[in-house]
N, CA, C and O of each residue as an XYZ file, in Angstrom:
772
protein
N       0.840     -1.164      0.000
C       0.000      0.000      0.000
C       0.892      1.237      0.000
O       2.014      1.306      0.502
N       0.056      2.461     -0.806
C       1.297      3.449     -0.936
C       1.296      4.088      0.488
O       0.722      3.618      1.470
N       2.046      5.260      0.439
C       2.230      5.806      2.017
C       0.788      6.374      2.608
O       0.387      6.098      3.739
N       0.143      7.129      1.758
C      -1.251      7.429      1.771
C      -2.361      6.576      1.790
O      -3.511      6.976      1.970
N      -2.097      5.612      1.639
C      -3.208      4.402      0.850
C      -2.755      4.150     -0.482
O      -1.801      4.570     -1.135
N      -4.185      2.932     -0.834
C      -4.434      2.532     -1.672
C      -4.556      3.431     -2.563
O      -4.230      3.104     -3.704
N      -5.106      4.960     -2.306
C      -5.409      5.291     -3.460
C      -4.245      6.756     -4.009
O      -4.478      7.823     -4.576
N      -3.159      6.199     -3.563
C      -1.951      7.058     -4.471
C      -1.043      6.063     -5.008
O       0.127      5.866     -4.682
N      -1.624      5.567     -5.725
C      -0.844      4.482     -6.743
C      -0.791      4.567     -8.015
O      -0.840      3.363     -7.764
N      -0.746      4.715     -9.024
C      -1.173      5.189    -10.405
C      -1.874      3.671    -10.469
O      -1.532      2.569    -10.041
N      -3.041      4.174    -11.228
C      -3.856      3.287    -11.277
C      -3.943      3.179    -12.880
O      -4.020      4.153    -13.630
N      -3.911      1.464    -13.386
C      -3.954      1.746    -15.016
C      -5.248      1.774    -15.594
O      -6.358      1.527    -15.123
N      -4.840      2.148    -16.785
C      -5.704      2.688    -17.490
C      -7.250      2.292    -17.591
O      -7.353      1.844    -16.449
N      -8.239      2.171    -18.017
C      -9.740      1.192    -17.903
C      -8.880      1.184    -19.553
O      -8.115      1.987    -20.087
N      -9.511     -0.260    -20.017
C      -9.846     -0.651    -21.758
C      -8.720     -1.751    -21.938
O      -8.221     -2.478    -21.078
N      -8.433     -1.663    -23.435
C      -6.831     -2.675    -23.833
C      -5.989     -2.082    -23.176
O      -6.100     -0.987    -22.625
N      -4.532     -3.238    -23.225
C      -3.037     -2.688    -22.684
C      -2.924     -2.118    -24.638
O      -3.386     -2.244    -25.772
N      -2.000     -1.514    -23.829
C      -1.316     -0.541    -24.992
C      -0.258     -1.270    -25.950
O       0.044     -1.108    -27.133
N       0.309     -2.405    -24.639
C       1.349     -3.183    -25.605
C       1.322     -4.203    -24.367
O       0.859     -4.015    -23.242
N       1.943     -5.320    -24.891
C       2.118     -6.660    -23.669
C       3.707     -7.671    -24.564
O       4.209     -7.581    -25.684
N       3.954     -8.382    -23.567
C       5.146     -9.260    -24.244
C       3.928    -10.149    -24.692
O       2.829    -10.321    -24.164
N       4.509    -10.677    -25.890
C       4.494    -12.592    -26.108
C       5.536    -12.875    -26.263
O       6.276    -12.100    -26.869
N       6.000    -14.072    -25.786
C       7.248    -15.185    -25.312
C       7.004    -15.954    -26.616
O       5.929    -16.065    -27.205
N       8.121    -16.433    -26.940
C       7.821    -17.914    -27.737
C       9.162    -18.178    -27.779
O      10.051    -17.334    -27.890
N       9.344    -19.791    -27.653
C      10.417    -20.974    -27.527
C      10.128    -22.304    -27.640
O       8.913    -22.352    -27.448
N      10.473    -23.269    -27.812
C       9.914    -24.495    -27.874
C       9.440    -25.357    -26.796
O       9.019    -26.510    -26.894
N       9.599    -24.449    -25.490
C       9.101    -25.053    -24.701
C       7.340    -24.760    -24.484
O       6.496    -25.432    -23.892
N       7.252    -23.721    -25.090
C       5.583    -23.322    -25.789
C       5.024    -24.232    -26.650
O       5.364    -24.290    -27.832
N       3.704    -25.371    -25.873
C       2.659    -26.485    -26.721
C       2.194    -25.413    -27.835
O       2.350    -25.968    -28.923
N       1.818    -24.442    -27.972
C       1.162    -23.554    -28.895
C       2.239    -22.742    -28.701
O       2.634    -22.470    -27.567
N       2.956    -22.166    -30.076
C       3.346    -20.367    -29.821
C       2.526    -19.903    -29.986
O       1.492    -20.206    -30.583
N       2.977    -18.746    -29.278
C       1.683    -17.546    -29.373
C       2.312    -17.152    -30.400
O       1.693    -17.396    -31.435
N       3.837    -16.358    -30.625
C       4.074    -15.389    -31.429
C       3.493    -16.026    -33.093
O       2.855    -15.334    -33.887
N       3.907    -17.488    -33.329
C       3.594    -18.040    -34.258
C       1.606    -17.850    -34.714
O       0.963    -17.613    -35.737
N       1.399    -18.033    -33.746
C      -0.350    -18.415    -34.360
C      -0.487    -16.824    -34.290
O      -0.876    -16.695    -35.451
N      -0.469    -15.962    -33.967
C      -0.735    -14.175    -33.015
C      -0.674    -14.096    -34.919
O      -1.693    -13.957    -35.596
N       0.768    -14.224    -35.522
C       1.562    -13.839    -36.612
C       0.067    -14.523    -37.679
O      -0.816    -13.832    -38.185
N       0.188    -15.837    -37.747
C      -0.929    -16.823    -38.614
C      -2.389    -15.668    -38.453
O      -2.602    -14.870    -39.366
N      -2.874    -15.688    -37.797
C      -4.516    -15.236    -37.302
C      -4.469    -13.608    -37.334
O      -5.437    -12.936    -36.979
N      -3.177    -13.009    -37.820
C      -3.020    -11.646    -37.898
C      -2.898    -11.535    -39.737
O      -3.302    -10.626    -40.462
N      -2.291    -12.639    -40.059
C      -2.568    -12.160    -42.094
C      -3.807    -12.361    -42.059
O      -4.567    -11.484    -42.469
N      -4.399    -13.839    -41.443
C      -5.782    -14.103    -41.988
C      -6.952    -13.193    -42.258
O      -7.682    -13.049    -43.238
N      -6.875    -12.456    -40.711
C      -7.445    -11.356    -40.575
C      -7.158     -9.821    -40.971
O      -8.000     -8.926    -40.892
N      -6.199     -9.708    -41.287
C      -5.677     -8.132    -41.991
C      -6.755     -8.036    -43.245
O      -7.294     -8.992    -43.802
N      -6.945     -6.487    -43.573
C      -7.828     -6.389    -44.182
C      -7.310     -5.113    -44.959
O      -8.134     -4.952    -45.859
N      -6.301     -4.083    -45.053
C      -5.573     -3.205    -45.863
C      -4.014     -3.540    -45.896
O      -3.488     -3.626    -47.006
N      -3.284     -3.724    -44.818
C      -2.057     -3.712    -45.470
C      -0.870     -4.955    -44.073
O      -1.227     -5.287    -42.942
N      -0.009     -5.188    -44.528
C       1.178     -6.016    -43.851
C       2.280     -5.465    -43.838
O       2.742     -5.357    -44.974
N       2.993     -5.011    -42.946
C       4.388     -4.173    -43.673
C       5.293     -5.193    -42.211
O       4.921     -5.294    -41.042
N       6.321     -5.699    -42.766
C       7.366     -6.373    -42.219
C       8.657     -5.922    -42.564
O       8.950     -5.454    -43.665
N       9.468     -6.075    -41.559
C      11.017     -6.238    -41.677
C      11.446     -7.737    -41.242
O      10.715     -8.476    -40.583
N      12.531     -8.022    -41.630
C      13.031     -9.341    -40.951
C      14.311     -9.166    -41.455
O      14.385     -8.550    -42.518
N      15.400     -9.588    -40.912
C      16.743    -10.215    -41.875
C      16.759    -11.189    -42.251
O      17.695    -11.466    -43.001
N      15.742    -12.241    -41.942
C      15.630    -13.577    -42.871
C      14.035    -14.082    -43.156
O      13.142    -13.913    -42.326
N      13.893    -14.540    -44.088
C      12.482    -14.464    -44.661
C      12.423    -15.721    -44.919
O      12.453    -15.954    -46.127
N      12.325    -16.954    -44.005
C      12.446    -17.923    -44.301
C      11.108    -19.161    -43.521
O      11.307    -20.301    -43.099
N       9.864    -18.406    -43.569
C       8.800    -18.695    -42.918
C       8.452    -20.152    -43.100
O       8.776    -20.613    -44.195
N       7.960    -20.832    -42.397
C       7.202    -22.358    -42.539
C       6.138    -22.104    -43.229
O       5.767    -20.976    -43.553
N       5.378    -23.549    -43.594
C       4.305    -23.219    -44.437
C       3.378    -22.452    -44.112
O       3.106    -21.539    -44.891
N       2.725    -22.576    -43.035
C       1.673    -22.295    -42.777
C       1.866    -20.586    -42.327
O       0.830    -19.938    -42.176
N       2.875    -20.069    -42.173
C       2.904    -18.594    -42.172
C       3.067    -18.050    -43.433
O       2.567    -16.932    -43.552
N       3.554    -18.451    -44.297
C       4.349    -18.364    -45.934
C       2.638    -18.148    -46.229
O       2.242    -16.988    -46.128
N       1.507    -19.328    -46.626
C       0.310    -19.427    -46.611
C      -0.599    -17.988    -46.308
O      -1.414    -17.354    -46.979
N      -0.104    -17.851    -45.153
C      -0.894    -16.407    -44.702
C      -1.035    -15.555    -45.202
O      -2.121    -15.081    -45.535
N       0.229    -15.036    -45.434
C       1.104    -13.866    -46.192
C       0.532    -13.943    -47.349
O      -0.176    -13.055    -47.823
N       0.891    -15.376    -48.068
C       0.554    -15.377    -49.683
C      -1.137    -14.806    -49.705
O      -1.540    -13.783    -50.258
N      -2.010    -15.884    -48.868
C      -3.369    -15.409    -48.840
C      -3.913    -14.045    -48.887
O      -4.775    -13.591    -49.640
N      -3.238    -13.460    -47.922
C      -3.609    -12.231    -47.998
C      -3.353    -10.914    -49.072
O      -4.030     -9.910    -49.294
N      -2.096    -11.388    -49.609
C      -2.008    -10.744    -50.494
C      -3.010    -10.924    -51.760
O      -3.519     -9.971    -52.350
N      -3.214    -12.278    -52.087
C      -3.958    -12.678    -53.207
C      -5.569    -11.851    -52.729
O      -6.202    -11.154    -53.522
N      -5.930    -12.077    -51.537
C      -7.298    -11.201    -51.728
C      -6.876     -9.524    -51.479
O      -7.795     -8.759    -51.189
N      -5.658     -9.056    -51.583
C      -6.262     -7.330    -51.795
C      -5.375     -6.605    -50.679
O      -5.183     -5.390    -50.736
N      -4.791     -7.480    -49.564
C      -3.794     -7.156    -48.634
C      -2.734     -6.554    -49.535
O      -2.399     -7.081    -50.597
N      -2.097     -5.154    -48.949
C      -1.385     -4.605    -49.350
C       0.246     -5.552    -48.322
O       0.337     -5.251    -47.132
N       0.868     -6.140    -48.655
C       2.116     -7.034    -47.648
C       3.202     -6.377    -48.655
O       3.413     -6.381    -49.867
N       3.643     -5.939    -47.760
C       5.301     -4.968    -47.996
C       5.928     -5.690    -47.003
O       5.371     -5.684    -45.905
N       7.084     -6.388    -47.142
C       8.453     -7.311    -46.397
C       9.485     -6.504    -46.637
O       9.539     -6.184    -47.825
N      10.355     -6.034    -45.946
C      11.527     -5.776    -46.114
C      12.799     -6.584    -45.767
O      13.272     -6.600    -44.631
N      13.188     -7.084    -46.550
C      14.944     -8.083    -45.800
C      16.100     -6.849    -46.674
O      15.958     -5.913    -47.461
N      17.505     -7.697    -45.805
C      18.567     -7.232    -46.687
C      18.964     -7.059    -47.793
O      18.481     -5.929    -47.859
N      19.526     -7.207    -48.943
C      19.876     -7.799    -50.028
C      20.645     -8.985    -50.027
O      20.477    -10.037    -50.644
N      21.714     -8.554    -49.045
C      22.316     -9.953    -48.855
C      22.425     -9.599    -46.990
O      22.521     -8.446    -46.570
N      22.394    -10.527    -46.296
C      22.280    -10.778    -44.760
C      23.987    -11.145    -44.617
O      24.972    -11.034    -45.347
N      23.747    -11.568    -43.442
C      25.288    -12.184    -42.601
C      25.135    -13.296    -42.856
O      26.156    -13.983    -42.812
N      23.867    -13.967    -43.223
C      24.208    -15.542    -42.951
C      23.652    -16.432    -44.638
O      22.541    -16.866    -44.943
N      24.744    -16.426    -45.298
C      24.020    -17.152    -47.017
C      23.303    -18.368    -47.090
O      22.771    -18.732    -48.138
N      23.252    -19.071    -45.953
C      22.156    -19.965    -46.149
C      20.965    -19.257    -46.231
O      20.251    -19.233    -47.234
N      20.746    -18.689    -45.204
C      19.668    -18.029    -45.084
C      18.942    -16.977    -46.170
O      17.763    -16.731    -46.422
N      20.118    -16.513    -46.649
C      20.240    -15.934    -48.318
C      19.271    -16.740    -49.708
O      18.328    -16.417    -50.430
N      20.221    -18.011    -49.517
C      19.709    -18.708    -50.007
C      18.584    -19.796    -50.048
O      18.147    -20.404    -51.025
N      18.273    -19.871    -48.884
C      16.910    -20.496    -48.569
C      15.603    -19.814    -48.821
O      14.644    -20.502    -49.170
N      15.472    -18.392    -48.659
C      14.648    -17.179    -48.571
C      14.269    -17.439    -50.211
O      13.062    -17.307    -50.418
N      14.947    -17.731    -51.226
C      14.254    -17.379    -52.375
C      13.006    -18.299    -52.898
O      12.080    -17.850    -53.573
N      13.106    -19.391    -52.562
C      11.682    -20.143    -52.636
C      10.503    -19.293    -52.541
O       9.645    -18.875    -53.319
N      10.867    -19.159    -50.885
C       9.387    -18.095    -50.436
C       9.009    -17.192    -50.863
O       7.811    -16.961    -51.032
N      10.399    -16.064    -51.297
C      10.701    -14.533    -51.532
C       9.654    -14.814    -53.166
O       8.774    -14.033    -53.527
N      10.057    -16.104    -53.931
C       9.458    -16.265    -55.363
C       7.837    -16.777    -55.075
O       7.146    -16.612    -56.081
N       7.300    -17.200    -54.232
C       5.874    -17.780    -53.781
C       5.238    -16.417    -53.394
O       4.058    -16.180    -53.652
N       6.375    -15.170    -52.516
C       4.892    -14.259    -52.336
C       4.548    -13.253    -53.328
O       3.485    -12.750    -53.692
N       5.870    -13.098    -53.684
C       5.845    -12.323    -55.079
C       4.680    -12.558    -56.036
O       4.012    -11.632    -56.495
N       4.435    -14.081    -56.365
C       3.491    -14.583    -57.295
C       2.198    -14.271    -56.925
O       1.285    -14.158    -57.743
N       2.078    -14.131    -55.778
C       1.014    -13.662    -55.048
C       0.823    -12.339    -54.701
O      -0.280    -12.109    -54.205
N       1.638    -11.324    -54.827
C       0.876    -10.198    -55.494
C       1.855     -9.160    -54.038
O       1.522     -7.996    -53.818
N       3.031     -9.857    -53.202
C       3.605     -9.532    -52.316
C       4.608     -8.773    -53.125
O       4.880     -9.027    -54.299
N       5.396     -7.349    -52.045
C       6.151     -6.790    -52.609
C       7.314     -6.966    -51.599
O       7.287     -6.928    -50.368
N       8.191     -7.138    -52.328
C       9.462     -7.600    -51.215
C      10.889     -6.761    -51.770
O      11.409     -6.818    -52.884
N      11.355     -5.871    -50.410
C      12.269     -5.039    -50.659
C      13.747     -5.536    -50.268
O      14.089     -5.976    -49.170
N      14.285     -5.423    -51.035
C      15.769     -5.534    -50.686
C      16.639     -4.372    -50.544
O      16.935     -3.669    -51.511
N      17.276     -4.041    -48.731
C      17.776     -3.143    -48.518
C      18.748     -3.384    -48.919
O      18.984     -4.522    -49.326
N      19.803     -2.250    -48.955
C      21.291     -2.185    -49.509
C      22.080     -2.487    -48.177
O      23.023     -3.258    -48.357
N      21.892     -2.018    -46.776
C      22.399     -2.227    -45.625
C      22.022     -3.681    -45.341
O      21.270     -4.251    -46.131
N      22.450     -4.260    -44.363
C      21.946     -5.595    -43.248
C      21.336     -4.599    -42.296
O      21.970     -3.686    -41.766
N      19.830     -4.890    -42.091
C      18.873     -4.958    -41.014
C      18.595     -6.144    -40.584
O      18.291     -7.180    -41.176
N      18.789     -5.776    -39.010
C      18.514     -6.439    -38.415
C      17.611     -6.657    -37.736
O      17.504     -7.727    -37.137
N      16.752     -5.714    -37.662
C      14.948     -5.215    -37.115
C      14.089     -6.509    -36.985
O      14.246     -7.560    -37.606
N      13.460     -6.309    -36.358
C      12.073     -7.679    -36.813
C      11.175     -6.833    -36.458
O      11.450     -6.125    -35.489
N       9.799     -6.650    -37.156
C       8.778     -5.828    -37.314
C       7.468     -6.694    -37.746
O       7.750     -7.818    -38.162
N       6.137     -6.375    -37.721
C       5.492     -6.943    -38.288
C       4.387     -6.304    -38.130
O       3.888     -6.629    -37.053
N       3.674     -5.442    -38.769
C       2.681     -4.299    -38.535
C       1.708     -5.018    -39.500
O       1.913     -5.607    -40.561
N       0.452     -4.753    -38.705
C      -1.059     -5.584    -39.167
C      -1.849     -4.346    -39.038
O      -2.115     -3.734    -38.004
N      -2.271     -4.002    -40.588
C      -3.530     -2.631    -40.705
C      -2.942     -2.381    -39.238
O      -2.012     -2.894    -38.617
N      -4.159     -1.070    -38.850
C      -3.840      0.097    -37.948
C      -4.031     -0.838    -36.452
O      -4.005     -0.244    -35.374
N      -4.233     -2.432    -36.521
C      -4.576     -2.693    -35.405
C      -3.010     -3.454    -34.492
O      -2.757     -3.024    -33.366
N      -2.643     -3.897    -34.745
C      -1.319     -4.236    -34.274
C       0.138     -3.834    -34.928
O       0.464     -3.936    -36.111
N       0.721     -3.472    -34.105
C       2.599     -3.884    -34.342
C       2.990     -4.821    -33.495
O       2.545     -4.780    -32.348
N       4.076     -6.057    -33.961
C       4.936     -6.825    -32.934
C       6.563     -6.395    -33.969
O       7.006     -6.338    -35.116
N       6.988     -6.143    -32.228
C       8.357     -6.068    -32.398
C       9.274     -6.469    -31.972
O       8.915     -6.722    -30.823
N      10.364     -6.764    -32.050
C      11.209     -7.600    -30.711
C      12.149     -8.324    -31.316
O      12.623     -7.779    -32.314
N      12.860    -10.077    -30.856
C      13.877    -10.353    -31.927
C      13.442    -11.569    -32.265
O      14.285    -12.359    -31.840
N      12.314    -12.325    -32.965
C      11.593    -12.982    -33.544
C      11.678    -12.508    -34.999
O      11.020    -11.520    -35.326
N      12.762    -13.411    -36.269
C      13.123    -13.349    -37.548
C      11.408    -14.594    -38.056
O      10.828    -15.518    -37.485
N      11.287    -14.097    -38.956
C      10.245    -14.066    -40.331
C      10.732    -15.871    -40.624
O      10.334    -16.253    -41.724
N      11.355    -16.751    -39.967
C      12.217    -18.241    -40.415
C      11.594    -18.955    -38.898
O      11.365    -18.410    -37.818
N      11.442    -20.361    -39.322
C      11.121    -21.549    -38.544
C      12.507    -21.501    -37.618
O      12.621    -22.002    -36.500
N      13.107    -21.076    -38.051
C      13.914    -21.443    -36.721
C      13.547    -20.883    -35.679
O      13.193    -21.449    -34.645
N      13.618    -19.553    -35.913
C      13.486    -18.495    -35.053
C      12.235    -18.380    -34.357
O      12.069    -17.737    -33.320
N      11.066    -19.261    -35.192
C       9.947    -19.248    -34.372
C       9.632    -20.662    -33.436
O       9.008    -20.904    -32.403
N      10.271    -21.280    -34.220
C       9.942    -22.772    -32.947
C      11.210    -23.348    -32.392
O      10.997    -24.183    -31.513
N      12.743    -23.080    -32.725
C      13.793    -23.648    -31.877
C      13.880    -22.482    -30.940
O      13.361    -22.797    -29.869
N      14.308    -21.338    -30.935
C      14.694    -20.119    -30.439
C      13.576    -19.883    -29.285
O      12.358    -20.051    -29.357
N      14.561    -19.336    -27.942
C      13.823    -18.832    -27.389
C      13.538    -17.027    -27.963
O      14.517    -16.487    -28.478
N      12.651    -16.464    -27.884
C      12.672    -15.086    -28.252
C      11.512    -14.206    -27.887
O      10.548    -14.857    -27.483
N      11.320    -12.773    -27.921
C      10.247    -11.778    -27.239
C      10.052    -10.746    -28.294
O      10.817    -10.031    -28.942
N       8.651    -10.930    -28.238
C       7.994     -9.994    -29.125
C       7.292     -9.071    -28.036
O       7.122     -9.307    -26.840
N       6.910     -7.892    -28.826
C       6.564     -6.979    -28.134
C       5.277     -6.546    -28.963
O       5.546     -6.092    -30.075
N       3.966     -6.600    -28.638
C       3.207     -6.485    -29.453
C       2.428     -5.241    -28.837
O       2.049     -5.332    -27.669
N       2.109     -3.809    -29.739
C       2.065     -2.777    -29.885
C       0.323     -2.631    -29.937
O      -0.242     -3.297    -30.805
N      -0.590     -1.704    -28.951
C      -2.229     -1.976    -29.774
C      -2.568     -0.591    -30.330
O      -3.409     -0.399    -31.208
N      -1.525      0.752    -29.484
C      -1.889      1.986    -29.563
C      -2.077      2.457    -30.673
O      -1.276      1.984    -31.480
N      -2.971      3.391    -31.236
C      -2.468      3.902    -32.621
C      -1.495      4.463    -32.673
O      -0.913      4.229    -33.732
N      -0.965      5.152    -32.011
C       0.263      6.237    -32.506
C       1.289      5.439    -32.350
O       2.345      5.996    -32.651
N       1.432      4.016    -31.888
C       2.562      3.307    -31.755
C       2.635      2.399    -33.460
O       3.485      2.298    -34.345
N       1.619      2.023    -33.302
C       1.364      1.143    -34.623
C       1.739      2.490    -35.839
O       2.846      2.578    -36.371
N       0.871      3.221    -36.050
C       1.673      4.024    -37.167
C       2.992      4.592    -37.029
O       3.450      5.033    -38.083
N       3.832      4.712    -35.858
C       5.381      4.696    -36.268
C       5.636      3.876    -36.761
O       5.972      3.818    -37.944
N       5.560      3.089    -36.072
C       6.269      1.227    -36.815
C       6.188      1.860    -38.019
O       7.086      2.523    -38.538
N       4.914      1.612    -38.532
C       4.023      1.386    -40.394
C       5.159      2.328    -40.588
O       6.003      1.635    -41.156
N       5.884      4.093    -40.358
C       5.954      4.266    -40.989
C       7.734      4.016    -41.430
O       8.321      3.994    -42.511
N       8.240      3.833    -39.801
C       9.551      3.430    -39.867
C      10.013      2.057    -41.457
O      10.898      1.935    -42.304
N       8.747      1.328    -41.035
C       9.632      0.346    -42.253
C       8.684      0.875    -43.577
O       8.968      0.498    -44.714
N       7.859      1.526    -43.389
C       7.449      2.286    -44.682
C       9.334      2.963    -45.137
O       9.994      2.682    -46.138
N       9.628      3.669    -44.234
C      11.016      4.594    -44.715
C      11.938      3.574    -44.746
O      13.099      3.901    -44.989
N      11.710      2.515    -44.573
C      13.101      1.297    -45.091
C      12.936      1.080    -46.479
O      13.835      1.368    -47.269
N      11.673      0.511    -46.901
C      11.182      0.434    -47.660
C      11.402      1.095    -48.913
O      11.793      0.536    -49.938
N      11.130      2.333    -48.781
C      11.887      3.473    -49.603
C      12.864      3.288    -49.983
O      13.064      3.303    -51.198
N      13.669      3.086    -49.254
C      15.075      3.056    -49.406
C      16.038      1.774    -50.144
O      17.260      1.629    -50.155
N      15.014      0.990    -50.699
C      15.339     -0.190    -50.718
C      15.122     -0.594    -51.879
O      14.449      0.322    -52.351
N      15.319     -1.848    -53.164
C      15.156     -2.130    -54.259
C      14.127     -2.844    -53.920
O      13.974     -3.627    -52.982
N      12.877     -2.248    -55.425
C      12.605     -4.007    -55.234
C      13.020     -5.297    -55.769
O      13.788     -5.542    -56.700
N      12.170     -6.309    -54.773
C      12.508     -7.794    -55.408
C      12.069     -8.202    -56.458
O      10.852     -8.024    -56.499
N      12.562     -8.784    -57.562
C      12.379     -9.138    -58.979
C      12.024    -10.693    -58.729
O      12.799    -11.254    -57.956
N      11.460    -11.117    -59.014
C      11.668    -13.076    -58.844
C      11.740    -13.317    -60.498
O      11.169    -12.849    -61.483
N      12.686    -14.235    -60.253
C      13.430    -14.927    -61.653
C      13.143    -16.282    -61.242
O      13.318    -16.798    -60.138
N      12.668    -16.781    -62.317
C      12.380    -18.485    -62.411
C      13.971    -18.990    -62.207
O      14.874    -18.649    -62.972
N      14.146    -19.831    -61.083
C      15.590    -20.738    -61.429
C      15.430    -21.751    -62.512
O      14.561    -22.232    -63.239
N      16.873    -21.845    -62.219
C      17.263    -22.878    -63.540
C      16.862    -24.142    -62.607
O      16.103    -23.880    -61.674
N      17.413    -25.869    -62.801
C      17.047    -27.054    -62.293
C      18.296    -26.853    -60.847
O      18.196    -26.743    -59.625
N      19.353    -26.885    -61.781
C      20.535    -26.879    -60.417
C      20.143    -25.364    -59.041
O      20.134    -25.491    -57.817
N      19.987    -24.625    -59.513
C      19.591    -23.526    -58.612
C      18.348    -23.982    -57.661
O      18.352    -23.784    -56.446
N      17.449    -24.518    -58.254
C      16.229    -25.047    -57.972
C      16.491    -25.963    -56.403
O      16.255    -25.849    -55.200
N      17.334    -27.193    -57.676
C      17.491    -27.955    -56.339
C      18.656    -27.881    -55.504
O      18.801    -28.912    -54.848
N      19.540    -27.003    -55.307
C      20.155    -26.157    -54.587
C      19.288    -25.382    -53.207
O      19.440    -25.696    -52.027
N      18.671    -24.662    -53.563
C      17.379    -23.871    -53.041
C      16.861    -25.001    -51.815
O      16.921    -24.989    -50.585
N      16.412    -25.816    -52.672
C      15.640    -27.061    -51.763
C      16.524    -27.988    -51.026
O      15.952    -28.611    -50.132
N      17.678    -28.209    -51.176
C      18.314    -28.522    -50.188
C      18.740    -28.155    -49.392
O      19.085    -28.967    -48.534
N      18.964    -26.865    -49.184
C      19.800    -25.739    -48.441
C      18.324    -25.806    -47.476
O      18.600    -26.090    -46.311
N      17.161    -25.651    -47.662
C      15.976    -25.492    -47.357
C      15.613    -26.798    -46.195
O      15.278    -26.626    -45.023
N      15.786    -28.092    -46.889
C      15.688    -29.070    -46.040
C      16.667    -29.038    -45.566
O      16.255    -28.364    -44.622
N      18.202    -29.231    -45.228
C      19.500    -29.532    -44.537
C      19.103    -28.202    -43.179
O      19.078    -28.410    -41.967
N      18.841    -26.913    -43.878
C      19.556    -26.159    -42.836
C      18.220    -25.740    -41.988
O      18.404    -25.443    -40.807
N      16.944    -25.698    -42.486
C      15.902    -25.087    -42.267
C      15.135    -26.126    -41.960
O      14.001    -25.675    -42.124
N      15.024    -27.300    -41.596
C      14.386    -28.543    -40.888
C      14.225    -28.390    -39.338
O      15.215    -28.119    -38.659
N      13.057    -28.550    -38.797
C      13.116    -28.513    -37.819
C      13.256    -30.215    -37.056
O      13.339    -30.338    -35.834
């Protein structure tokens, strides 16, 4: 109790929190950050704007993304051009070529970012160090920080809006057979859970 009482305490707010952690590691039966991420394309209804340094999502998030774009979701991704780590380089283009087809715009910065972002229409931001790749969402322990305020959510939007800018876009080129199955092994060997 404060020195006065109970009632000199800051008392929070009445309504939503403004922002809360989600945890996720494999010691999580359900991730949250994972399904939060899934049930946040499904439901988006104007736009997706992401950062990651590796873009190397499992199916069922890859799925999301693609979905949403195909009905009318505006999904802007931002990665590096090239990262620190070339598997990861090279694993990313499968997906990077699946959302593209689907109507996704994917930027390649000239710097390595290292950000993880993930802004859903005006209703959520998660931020924290949770990468856009299966690893990172089901081996890794890691903390997202998920954002409900408006004025928090439109910085985010506009911070990687201004990455974005700054950045090429992604072209997807059909591989050749060896590139192909290059791609897919690098994919199963390194990216298997």
């Amino acid at each position: 109790m404060g020195p006065g009482g109970a009632g000199d305490w800051p008392q929070a707010a009445a309504g939503p929190p403004a922002a809360q952690l989600v945890p996720s590691g494999p010691d999580y039966a359900d991730d949250t950050v994972h399904t939060l991420l899934i049930t946040s394309c499904h439901r988006a209804r104007s736009r997706i704007v992401a950062v990651t340094p590796y873009l190397v999502p499992d199916e069922a998030l890859l799925s999301a993304l693609a979905l949403a774009a195909r009905r009318g979701v505006v999904v802007d991704i931002v990665v590096p051009a090239r990262s620190n780590h070339r598997l990861a380089d090279i694993a990313r283009n499968q997906p990077m070529r699946e959302l593209a087809r689907a109507g996704a715009r994917l930027w390649l910065s000239p710097a390595m970012v290292h950000a993880k972002a993930v802004v859903i229409d005006e209703h959520m931001a998660m931020v924290g160090s949770v990468n856009l790749d299966s690893r990172s969402l089901f081996l890794n322990y890691e903390l997202m920080t998920a954002f409900y305020a408006p004025a928090d959510i439109a910085r985010f939007a506009a911070w990687v809006e201004a990455l974005a800018a700054r950045s090429m876009p992604y072209v997807a080129r059909p591989p050749g057979l060896a590139r192909s199955v290059g791609e897919g092994l690098v994919l199963w060997l390194a990216f298997q859970l």
